[in-house]
N, C-alpha and C positions, 0 to 999 in steps of 0.2 A: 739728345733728341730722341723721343719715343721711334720705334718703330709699328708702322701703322699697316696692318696687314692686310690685303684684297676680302673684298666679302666674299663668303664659299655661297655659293648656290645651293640650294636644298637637291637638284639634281644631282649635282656633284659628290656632295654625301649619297644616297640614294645607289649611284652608280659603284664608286668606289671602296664605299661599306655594307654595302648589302647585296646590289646585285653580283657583282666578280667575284666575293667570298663566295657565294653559293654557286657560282657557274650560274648566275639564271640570267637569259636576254631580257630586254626590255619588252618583246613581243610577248613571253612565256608570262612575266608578270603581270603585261596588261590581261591575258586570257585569263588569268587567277582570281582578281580585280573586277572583271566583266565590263573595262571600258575598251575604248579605240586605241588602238595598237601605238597611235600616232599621240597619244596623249600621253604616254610614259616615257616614249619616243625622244618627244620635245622636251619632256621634263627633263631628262638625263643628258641633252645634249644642253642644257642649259637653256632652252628660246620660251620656255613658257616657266607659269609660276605654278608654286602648289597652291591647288584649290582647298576650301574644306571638304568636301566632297572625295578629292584624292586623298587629305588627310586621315580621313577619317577608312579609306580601303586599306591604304598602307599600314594606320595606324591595326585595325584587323586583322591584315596576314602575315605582319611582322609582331603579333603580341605587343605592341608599346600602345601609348598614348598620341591620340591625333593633334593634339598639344605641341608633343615633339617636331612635327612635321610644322604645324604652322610657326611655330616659333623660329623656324631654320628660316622661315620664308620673312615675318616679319622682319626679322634681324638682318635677312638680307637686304630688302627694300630698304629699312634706313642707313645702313650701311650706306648704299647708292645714294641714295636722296641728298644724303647729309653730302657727300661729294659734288652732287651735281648742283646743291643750292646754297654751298658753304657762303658766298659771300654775299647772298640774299638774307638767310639767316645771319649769318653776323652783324648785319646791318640794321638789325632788330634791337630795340635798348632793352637791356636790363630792367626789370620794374624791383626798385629796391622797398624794402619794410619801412613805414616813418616812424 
């Protein structure tokens, strides 16, 4: 049987690859950023999502692509999704080739 692994939060990356390597708080970041202290906040505690807007800061002042940062987020959305509506989507037929 596969094992199926919890989806990571783009916070969760965020916190534990980027901010704690550098020593930087989430408060320091959001001043870097130029948004509300409480929006980097939420993000790394997991309770909010990445926006494109935060993608696109992060992506910025970490040098990557804001790509990266949405992608963390889409993947985690379906992640969840697919869990919370697995037996709604399974419930869905197949449409085969004729």
């Amino acid at each position: 049987m596969p094992v199926t692994l919890p989806p990571v939060h783009p916070g969760e990356i965020l916190r534990d690859e980027f901010l704690q390597p550098m020593d930087l708080s989430a408060g320091a970041l959001a001043k870097q950023l130029n948004v509300p202290r409480t929006r980097i906040e939420r993000l790394v505690a997991q309770q909010s999502a990445v926006t494109p807007d935060t993608a696109l800061r992060l992506a910025r002042f970490f040098d990557m692509s804001p790509q990266f940062w949405m992608n963390l987020q889409t993947s985690y959305d379906l992640k969840v999704e697919a869990v919370a509506k697995a037996e709604e989507i399974a419930a869905i037929p197949v449409m085969t080739a004729a």
